[in-house]
C-alpha positions in Angstrom: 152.8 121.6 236.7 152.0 119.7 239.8 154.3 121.9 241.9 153.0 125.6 240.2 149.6 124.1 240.6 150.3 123.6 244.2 152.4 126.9 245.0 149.7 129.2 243.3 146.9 127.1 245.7 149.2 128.1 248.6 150.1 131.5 247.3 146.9 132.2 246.9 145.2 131.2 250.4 148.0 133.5 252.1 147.2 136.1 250.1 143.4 136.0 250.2 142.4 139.9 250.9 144.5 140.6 248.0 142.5 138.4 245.5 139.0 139.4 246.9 139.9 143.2 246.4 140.3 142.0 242.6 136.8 139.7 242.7 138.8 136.5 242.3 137.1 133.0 242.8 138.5 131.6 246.1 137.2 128.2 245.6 140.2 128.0 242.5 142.8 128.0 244.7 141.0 125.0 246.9 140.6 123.6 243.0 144.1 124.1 242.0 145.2 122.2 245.3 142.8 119.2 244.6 144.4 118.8 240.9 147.8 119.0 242.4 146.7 116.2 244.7 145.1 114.1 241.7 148.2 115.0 239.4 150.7 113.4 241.8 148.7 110.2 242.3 149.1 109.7 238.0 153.1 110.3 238.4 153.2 108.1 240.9 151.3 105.1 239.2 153.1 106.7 236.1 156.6 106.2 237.8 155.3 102.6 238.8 154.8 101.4 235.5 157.8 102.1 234.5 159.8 100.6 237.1 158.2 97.2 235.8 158.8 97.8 232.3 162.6 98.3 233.6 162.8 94.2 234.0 161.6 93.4 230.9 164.6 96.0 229.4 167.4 94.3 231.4 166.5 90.7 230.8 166.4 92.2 226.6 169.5 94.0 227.6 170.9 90.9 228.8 169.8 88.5 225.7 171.4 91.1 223.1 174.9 91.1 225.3 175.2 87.0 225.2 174.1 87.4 221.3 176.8 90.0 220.9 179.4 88.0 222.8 178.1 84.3 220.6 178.8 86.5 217.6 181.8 87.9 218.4 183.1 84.8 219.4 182.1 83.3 215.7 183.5 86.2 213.9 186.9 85.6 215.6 187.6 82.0 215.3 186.2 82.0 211.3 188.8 85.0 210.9 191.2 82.3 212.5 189.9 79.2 210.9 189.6 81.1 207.4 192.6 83.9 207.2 194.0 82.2 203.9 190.5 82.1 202.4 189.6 85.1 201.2 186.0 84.0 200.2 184.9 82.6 203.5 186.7 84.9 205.4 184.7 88.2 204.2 182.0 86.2 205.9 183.6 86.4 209.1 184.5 90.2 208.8 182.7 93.0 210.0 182.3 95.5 207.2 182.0 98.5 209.7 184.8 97.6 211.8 186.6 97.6 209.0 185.7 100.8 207.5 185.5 102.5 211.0 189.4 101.2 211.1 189.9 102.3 207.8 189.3 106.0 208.9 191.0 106.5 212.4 194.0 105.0 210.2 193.6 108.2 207.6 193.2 110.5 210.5 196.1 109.7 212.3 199.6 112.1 212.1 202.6 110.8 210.7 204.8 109.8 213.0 207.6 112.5 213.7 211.1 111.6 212.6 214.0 113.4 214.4 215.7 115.8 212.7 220.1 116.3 213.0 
């Protein structure tokens, strides 16, 4: 919108006899040029604010990564700790993994034997 409202301002002031044969207000086109102006100034302090708000996404970016590893880490030595255990080790075992596993093992093709 910024740009159109600045290349009809422009557009317009070239081609000024043309829009006074049709009785057209001049003073938009000086109007249009002045929003343009005032339109960039909010994208820019737009822009701004979300380059700040970018830090507080990579230090919550950063705090969910650790989490992820701590668990992870968890999960794998209970699984270790706990493989004979079937009670405490369903605790240790991520359900979707497991169904996610489950499927890409159903949707692979049997192996192909050689024929003689």
């Amino acid at each position: 919108m910024i740009q159109d409202l600045n290349d009809l301002s422009v557009l317009g002031k070239d081609n000024t006899t043309l829009l006074q044969t049709i009785g057209f207000d001049l003073t938009l086109l000086d109007t249009a040029a002045v929003k343009a102006d005032e339109m960039a100034e909010l994208l820019s302090q737009a822009t701004a604010d979300r380059a700040d708000n970018s830090a507080a996404r990579i230090i919550r970016d950063k705090a969910y990564t650790l989490l992820k590893r701590a668990v992870d880490e968890v999960r794998t030595v209970g699984q270790y700790i706990f493989w004979r255990d079937e009670t405490r080790l369903k605790g240790y075992v991520s359900r979707y993994r497991k169904t996610r596993r489950s499927k890409s093992n159903t949707n692979e093709e049997p192996a192909a034997t050689e024929e003689n």
